[in-house]
Each structure stands twice: as structure tokens, then as C-alpha cells.
C-alpha positions as protocol buffer text, in pm:
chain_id: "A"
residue {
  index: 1
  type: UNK
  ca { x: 1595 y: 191 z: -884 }
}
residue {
  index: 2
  type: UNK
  ca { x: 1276 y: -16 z: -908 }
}
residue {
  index: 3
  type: UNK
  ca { x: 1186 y: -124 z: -1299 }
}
residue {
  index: 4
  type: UNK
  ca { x: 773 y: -123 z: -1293 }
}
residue {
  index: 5
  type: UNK
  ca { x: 656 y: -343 z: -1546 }
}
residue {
  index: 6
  type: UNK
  ca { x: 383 y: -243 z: -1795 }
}
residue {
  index: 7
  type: UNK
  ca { x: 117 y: -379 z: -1560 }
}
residue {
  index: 8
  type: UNK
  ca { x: 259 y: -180 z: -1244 }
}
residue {
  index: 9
  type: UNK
  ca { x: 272 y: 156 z: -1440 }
}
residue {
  index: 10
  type: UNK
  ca { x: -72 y: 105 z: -1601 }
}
residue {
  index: 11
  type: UNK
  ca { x: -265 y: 32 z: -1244 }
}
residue {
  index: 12
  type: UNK
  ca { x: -19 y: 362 z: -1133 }
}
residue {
  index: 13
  type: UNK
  ca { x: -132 y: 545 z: -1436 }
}
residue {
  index: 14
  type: UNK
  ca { x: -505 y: 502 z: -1371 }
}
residue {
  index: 15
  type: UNK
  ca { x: -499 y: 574 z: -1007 }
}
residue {
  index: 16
  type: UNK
  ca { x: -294 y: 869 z: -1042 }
}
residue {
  index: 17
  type: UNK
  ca { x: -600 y: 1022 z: -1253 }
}
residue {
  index: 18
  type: UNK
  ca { x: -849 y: 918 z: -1018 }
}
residue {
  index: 19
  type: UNK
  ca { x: -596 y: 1034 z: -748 }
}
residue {
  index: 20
  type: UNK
  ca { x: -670 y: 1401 z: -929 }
}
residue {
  index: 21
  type: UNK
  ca { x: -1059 y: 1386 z: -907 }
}
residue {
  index: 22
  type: UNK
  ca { x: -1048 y: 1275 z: -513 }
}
residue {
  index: 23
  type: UNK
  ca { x: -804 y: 1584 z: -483 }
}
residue {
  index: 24
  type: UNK
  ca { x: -1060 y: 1824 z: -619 }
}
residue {
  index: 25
  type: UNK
  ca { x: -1386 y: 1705 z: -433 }
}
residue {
  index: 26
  type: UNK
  ca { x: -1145 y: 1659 z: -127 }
}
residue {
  index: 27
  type: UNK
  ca { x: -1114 y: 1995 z: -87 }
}
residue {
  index: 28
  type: UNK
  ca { x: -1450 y: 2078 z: -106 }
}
residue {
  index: 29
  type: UNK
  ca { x: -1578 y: 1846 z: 181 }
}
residue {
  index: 30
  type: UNK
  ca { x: -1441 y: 2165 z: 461 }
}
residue {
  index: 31
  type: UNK
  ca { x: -1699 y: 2364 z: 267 }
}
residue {
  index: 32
  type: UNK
  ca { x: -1992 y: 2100 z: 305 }
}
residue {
  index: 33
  type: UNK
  ca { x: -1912 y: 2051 z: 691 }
}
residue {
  index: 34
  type: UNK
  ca { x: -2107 y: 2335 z: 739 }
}
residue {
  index: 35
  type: UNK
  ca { x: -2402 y: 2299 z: 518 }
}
residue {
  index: 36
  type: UNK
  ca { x: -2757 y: 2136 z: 677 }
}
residue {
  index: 37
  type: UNK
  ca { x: -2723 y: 1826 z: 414 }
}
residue {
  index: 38
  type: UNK
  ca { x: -2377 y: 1748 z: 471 }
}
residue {
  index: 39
  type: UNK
  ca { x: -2188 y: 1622 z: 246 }
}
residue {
  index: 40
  type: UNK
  ca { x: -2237 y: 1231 z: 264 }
}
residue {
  index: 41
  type: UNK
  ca { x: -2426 y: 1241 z: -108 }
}
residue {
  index: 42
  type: UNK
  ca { x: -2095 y: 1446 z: -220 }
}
residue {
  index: 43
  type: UNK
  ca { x: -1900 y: 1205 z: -87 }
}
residue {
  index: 44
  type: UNK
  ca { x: -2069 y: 871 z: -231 }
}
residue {
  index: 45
  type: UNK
  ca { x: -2071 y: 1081 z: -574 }
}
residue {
  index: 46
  type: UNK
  ca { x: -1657 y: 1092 z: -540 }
}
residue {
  index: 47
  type: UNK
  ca { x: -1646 y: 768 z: -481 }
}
residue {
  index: 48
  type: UNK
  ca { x: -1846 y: 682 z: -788 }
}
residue {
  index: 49
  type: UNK
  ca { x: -1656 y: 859 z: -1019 }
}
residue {
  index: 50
  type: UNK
  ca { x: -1331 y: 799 z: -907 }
}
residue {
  index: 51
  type: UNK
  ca { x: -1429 y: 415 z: -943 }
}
residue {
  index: 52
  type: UNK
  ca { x: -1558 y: 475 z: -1289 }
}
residue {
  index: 53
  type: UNK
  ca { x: -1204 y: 682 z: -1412 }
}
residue {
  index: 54
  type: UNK
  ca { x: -1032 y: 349 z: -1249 }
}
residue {
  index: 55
  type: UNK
  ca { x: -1303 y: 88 z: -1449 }
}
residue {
  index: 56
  type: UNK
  ca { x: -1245 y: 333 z: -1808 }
}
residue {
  index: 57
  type: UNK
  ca { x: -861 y: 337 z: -1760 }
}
residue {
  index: 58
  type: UNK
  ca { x: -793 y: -22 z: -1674 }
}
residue {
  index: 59
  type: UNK
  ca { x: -1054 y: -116 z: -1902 }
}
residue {
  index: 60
  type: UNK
  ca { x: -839 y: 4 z: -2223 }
}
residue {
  index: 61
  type: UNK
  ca { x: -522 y: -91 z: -2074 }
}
residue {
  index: 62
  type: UNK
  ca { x: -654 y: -481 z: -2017 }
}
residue {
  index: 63
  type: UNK
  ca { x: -976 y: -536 z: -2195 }
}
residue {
  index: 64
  type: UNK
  ca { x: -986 y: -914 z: -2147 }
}
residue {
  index: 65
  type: UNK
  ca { x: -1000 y: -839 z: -1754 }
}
residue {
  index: 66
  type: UNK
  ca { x: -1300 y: -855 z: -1554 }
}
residue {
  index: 67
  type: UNK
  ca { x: -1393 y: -628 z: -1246 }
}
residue {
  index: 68
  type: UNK
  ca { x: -1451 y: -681 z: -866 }
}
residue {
  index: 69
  type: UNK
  ca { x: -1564 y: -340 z: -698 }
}
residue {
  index: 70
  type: UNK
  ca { x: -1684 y: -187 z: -488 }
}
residue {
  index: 71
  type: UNK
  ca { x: -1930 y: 38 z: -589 }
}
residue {
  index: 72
  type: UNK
  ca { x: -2046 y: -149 z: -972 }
}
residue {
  index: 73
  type: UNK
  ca { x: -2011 y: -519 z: -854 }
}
residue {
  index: 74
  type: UNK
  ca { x: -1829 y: -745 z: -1044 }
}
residue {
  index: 75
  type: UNK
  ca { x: -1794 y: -783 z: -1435 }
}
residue {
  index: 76
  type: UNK
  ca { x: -1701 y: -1123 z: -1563 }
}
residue {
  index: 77
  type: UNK
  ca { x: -1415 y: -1127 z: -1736 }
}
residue {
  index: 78
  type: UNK
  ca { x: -1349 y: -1225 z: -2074 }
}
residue {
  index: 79
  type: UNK
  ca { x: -1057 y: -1413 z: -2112 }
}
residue {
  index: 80
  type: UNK
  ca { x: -1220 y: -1592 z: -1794 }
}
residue {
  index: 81
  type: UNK
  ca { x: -923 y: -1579 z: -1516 }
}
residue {
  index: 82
  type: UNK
  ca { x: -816 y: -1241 z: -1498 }
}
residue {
  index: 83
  type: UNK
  ca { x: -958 y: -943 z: -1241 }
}
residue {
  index: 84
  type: UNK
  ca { x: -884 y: -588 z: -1106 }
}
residue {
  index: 85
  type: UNK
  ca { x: -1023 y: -574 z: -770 }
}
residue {
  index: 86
  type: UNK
  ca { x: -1087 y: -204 z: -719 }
}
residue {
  index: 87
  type: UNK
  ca { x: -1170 y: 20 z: -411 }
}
residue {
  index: 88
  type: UNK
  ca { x: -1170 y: 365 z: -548 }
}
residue {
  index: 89
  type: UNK
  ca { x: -1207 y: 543 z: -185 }
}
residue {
  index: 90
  type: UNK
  ca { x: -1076 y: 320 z: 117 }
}
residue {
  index: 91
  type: UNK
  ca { x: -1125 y: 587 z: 439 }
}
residue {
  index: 92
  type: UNK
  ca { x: -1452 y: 712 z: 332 }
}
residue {
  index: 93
  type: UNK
  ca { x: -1553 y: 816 z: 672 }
}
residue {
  index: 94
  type: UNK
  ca { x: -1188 y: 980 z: 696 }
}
residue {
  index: 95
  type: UNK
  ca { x: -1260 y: 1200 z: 367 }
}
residue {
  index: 96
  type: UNK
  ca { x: -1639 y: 1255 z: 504 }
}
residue {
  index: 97
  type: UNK
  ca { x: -1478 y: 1393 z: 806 }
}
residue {
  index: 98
  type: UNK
  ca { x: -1203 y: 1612 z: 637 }
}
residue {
  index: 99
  type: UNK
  ca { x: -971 y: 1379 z: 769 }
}
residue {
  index: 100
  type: UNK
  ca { x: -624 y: 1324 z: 534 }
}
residue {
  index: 101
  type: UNK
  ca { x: -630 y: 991 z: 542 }
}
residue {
  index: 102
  type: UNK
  ca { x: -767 y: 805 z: 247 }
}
residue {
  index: 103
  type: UNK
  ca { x: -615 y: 580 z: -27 }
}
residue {
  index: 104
  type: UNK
  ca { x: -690 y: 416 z: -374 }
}
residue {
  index: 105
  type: UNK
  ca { x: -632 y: 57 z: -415 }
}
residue {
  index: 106
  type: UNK
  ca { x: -593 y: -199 z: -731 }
}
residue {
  index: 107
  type: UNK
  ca { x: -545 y: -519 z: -676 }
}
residue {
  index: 108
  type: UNK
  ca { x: -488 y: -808 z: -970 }
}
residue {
  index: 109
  type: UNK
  ca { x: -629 y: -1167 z: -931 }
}
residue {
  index: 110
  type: UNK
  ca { x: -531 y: -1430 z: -1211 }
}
residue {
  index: 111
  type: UNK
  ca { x: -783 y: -1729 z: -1115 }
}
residue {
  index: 112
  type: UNK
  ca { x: -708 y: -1766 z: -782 }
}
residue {
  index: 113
  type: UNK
  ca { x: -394 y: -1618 z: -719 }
}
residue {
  index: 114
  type: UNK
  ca { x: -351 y: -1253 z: -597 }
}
residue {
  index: 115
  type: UNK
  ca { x: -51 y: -1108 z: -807 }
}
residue {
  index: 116
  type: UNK
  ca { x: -29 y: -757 z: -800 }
}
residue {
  index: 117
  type: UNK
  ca { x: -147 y: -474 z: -670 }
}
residue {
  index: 118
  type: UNK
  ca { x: -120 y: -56 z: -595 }
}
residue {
  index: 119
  type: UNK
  ca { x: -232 y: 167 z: -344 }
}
residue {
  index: 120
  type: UNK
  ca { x: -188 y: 524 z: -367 }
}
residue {
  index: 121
  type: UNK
  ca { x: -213 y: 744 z: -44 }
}
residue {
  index: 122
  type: UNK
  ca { x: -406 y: 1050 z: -216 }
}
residue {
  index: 123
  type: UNK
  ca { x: -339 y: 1327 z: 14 }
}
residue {
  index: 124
  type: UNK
  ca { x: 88 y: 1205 z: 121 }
}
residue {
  index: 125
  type: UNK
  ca { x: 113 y: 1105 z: -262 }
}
residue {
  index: 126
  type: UNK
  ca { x: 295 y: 793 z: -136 }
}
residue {
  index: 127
  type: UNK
  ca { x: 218 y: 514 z: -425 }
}
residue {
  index: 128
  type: UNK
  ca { x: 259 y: 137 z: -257 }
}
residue {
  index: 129
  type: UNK
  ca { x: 329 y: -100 z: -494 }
}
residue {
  index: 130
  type: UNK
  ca { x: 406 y: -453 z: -514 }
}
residue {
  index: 131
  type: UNK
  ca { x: 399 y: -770 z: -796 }
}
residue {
  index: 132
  type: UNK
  ca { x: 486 y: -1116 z: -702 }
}
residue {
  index: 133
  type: UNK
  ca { x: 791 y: -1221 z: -746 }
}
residue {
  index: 134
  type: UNK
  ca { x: 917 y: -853 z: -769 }
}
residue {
  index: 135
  type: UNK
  ca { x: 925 y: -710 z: -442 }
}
residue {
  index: 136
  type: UNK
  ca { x: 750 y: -433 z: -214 }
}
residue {
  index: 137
  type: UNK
  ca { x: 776 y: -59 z: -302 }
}
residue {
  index: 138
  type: UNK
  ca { x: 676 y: 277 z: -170 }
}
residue {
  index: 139
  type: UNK
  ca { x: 720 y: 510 z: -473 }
}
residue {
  index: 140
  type: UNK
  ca { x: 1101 y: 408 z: -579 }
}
residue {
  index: 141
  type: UNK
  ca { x: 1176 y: 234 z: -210 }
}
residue {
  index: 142
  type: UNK
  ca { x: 1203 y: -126 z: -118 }
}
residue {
  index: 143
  type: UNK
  ca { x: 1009 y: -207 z: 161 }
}
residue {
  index: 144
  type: UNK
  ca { x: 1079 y: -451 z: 432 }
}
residue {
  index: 145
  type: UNK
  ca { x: 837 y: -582 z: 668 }
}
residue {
  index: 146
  type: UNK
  ca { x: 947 y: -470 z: 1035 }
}
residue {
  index: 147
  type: UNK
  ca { x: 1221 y: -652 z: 1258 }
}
residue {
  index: 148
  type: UNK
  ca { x: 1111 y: -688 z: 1578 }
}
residue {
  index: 149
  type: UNK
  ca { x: 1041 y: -1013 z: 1805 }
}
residue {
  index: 150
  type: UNK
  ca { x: 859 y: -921 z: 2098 }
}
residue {
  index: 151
  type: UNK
  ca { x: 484 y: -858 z: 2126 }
}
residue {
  index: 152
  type: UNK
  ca { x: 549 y: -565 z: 2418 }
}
residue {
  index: 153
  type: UNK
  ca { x: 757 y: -385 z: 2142 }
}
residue {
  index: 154
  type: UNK
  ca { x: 511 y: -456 z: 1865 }
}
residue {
  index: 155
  type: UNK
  ca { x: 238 y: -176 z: 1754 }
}
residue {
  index: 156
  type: UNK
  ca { x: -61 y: -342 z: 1527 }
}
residue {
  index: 157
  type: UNK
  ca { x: -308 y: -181 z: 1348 }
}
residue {
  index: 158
  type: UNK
  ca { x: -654 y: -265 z: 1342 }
}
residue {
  index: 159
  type: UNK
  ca { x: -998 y: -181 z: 1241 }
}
residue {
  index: 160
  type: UNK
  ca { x: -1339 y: -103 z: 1465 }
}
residue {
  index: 161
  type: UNK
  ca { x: -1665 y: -222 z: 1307 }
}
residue {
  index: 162
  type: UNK
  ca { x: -1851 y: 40 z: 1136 }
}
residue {
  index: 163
  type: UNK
  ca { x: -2206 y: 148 z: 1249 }
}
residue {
  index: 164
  type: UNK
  ca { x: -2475 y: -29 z: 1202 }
}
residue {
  index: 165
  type: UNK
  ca { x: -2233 y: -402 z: 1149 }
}
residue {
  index: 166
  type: UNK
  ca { x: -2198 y: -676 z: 1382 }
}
residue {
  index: 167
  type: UNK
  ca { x: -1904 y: -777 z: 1545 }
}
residue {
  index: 168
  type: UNK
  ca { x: -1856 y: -490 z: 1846 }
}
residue {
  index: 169
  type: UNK
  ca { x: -1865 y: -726 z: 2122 }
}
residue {
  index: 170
  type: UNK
  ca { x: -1628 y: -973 z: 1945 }
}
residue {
  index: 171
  type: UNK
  ca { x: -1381 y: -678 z: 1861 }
}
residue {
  index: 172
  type: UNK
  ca { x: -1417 y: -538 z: 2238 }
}
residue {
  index: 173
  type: UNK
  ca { x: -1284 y: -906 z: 2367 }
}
residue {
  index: 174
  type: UNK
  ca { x: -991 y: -895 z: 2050 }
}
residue {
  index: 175
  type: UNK
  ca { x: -895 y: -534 z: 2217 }
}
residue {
  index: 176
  type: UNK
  ca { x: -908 y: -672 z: 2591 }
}
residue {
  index: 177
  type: UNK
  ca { x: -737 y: -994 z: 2552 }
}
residue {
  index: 178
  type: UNK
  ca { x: -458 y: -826 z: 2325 }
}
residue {
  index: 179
  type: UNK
  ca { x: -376 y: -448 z: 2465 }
}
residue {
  index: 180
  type: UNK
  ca { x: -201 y: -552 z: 2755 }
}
residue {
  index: 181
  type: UNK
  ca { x: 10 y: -780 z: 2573 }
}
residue {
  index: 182
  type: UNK
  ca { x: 147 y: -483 z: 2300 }
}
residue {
  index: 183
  type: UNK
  ca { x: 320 y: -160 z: 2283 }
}
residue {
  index: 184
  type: UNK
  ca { x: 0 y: -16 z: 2141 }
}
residue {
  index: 185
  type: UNK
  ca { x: -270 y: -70 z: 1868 }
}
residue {
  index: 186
  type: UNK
  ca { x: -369 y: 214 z: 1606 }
}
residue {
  index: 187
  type: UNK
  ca { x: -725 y: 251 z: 1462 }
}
residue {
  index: 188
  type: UNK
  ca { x: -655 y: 447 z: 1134 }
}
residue {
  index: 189
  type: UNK
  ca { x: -925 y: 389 z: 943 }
}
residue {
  index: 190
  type: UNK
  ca { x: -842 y: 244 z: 580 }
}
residue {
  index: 191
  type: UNK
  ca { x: -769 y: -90 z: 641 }
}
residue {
  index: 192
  type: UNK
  ca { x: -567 y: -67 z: 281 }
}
residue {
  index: 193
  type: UNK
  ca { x: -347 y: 154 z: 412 }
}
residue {
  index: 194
  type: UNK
  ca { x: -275 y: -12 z: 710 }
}
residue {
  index: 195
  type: UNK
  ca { x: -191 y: -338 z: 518 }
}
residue {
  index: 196
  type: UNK
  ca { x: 95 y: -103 z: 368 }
}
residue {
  index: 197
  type: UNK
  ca { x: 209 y: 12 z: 692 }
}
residue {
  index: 198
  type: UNK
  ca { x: 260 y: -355 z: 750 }
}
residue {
  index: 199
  type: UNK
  ca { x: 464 y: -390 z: 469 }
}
residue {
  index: 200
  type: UNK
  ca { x: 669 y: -93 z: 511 }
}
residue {
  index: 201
  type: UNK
  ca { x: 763 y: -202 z: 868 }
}
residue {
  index: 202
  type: UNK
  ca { x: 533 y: 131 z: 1001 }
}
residue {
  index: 203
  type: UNK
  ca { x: 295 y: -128 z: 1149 }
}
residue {
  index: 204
  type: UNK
  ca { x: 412 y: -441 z: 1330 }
}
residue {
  index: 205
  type: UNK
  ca { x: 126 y: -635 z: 1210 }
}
residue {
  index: 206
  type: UNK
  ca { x: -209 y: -556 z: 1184 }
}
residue {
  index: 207
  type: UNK
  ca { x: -618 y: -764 z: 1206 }
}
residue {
  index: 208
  type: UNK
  ca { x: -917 y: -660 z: 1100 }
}
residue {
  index: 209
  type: UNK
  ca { x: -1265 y: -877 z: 1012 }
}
residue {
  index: 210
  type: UNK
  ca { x: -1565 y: -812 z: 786 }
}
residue {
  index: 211
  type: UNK
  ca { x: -1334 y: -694 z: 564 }
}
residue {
  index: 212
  type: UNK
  ca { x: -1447 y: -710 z: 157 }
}
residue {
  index: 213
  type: UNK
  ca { x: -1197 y: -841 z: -121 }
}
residue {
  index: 214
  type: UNK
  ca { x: -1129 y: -475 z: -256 }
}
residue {
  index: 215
  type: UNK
  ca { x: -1009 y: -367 z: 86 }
}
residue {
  index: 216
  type: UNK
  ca { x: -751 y: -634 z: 117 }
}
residue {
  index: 217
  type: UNK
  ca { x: -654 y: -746 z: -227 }
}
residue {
  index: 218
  type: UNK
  ca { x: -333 y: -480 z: -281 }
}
residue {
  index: 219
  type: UNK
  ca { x: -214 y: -515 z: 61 }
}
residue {
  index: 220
  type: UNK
  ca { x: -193 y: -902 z: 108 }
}
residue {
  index: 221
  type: UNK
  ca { x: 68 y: -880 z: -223 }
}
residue {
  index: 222
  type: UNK
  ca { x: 217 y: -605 z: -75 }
}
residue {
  index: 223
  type: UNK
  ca { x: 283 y: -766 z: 269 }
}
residue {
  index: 224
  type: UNK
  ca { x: 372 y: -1081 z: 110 }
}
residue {
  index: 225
  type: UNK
  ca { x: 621 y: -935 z: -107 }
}
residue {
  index: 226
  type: UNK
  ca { x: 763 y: -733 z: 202 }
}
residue {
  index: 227
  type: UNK
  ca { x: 855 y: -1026 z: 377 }
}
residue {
  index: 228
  type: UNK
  ca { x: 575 y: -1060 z: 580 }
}
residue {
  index: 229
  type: UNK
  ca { x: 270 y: -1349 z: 625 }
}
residue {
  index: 230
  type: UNK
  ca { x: -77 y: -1309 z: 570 }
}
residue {
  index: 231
  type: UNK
  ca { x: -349 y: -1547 z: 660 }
}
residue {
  index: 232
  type: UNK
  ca { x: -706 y: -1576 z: 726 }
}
residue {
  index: 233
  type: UNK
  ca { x: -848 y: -1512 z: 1116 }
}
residue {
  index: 234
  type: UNK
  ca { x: -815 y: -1957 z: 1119 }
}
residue {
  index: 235
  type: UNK
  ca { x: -442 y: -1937 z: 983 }
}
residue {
  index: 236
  type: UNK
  ca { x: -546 y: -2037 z: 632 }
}
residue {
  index: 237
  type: UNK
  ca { x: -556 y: -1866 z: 295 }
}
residue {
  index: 238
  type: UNK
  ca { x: -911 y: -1789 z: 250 }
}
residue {
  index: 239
  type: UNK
  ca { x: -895 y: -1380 z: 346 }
}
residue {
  index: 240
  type: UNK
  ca { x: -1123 y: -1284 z: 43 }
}
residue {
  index: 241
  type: UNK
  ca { x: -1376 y: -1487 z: 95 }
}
residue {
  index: 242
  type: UNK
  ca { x: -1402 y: -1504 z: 470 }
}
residue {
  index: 243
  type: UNK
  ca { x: -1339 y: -1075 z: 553 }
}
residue {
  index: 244
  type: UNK
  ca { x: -1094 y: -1217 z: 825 }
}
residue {
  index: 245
  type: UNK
  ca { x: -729 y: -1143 z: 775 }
}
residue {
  index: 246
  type: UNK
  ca { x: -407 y: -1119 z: 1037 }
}
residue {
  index: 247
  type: UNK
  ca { x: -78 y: -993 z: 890 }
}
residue {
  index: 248
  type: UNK
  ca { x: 266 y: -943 z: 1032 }
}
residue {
  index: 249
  type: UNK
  ca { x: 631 y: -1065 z: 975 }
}
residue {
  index: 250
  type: UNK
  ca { x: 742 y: -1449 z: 1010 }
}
residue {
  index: 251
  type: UNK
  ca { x: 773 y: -1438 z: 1383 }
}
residue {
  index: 252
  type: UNK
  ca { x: 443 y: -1214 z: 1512 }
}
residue {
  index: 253
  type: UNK
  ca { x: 216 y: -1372 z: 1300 }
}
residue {
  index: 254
  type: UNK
  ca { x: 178 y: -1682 z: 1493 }
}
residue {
  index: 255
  type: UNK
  ca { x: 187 y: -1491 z: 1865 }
}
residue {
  index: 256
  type: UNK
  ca { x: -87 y: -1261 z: 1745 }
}
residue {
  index: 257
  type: UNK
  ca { x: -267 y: -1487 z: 1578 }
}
residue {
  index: 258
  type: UNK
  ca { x: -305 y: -1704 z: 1923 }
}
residue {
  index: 259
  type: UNK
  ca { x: -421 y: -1401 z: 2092 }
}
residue {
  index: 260
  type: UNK
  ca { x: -693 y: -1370 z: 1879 }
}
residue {
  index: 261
  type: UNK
  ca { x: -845 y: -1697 z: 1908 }
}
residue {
  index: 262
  type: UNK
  ca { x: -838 y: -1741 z: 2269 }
}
């Protein structure tokens, strides 16, 4: 059985309350399907209070820490080096939509290193968790990043531009150049929980650009400590800063990777 340390159980801890709120306005979107409005406000609102149970929690737990979020920016923190990186709703369209596929994630950043982090599936109640040096873990269970060798066995994960963003063209050529090379790609719509999928061997691998630091943050520890690699769309290390990331295990990586930058 997997010992959590005290910063493991206190990112669990925090999430598992905002876990509660999403729960409860959750299961009011069916209601709002049908109303003229609909419930996009209701939705933004859920995300803003779930982020602010996350900021209060982790706040006592760690007060030196700073914040990097997604909805209330970033905080500066005060011993200088230390950050939560915090997406309180990752699959807001999928919870807009009634669909069940939405996660919390907290991620840790100590200067410039990415050391732990948690993502809790809200609706399967599956808590991903990961701290370096430690390991991978869904709930109590190890995770391994998946086996397998060959791209036409290999199913990836990926992301589609959101309305109203560039990069649709670009992503069309990705999907082109790569789908007949692969047993099949998955659009799933919370990039955070695809990142876990990756590390629990679900996922193959997985790419995605105009990504922001909150969506990645939890997975890239979590793949990492899986077994897996995770680099930037040019192969370096610079996935928070540049949106671009491309993670699978040891001998994908590099295969998928060249696919994407022909």
C-alpha cells in the first residue's frame, strides 16, 4: 500500500472538498440544458468557487506558497520558490454539456522544478497522484506507463483547439500526417486527464498545444513518475511556458514526436 506524504494527502484533502461542490452544481447543469440562458454563467460560477475552496484549503495547509490559476492569476509566493498550480475544472465544455468527464488538478512547482501533483476524476472518483521520487498512483495503485512498441498498436490522446483559438489548420495536418500511422487517436476533452491516462498505460501517449501551465502541471509528474517521457512539441523541457507538450513511454516518444514535426 502506497504511504502519501503530508503534502500528497493535503492537495487530496482540498480537492476532495472542492470535488463535493462540482458534485452538487454538476447535477444541476441537466436542469439548465433546458432553460433560454443556459447554463454557461452557472458553469463559470462552479468553476470559481471550486478554485476558491482549492486557494482557502491549500492556503492554510502551506501559507508560504504562492498560486498559479486559472481563474485568480497568480499570487507571489512568500517564501519566494514555492507554487500550487491549480485548475479547479479541466473539461469545462464536458460539464457544460452534461458530459461525465471532468477532473480537478494540483500541481506543485518548487522554483523550477515540477514535484508533485493530484488530479481527481470528479464524477469516477479515481484520485491520480504522483510525487517525484515516489512513484505514480491511481487511488492505492501503482501505475505504469503502457508497454507497447509499435505505432499501429499505439492509441494517443489528443486535444482539438477550442473555438474561437488558432491552431485548426496546424492540428488538421498533426491528425492527417499521424492517423494512418496509429491504432487510433481519442479526443476526450480534459487534457489533465488524458495526461493520466498516459500514465496509467490507458493512453499510449498523448499531444496537445496551446495548452496553459494548470492544465499540464499534475500530469507531466504523473507521467514522469509512471515511467514515461514528457517533453515540449521541440523535444525540450519548456512545456509550461511554450503550451506544447508530447508524452508517451521511452520508446513512442521519439516516433511520435517525428510525426509531428514533419
Amino acid at each position: 500500500m502506497a504511504l502519501r506524504s503530508a503534502l500528497i494527502n493535503a492537495m487530496a484533502n482540498a480537492a476532495r472538498k472542492a470535488q463535493r461542490s462540482l458534485i452538487r452544481d454538476f447535477n444541476e447543469v441537466e436542469h439548465l440544458q433546458v432553460s433560454k440562458k443556459g447554463p454557461a454563467d452557472f458553469v463559470s460560477a462552479a468553476d470559481r468557487k471550486a478554485e476558491k475552496i482549492l486557494q482557502q484549503e491549500l492556503a492554510k495547509l502551506r501559507p508560504d506558497f504562492g498560486f498559479i490559476m486559472e481563474e485568480g492569476g497568480r499570487i507571489e509566493a512568500k517564501d519566494g520558490k514555492s507554487y500550487w498550480i491549480i485548475d479547479p475544472l479541466d473539461g469545462t465544455t464536458n460539464f457544460l454539456h452534461g458530459i461525465p468527464h471532468f477532473a480537478i488538478s494540483v500541481g506543485v512547482k518548487r522554483e523550477d522544478e515540477l514535484i508533485a501533483g493530484i488530479v481527481l476524476d470528479v464524477v469516477r472518483d479515481e484520485l491520480f497522484w504522483a510525487e517525484k521520487g515516489v512513484g505514480a498512483y491511481v487511488n492505492e495503485r501503482r501505475l505504469r506507463v503502457s508497454a507497447r512498441r509499435k505505432l499501429t498498436e499505439a492509441v494517443f490522446g489528443t486535444g482539438i483547439p477550442f473555438h474561437g483559438r488558432p491552431g485548426h489548420a496546424a492540428f488538421v495536418k498533426d491528425l492527417t500526417t499521424i492517423m494512418p500511422e496509429v491504432a487510433g487517436i481519442r479526443r476526450m476533452g480534459a487534457a489533465a486527464l488524458d495526461l493520466c491516462y498516459v500514465a496509467a498505460g490507458r493512453f499510449d501517449g498523448f499531444w496537445e498545444s496551446g495548452l496553459s501551465a494548470w492544465d499540464m502541471a499534475a500530469g507531466i509528474v504523473l507521467v514522469r513518475e509512471a515511467g514515461g517521457m514528457v517533453t515540449d512539441l521541440a523535444g525540450g523541457d519548456q512545456m509550461l511556458s511554450t503550451g506544447g507538450i508530447v508524452a508517451a513511454n521511452d520508446v513512442l516518444h521519439a516516433p511520435l514526436r517525428k510525426l509531428l514535426t514533419k
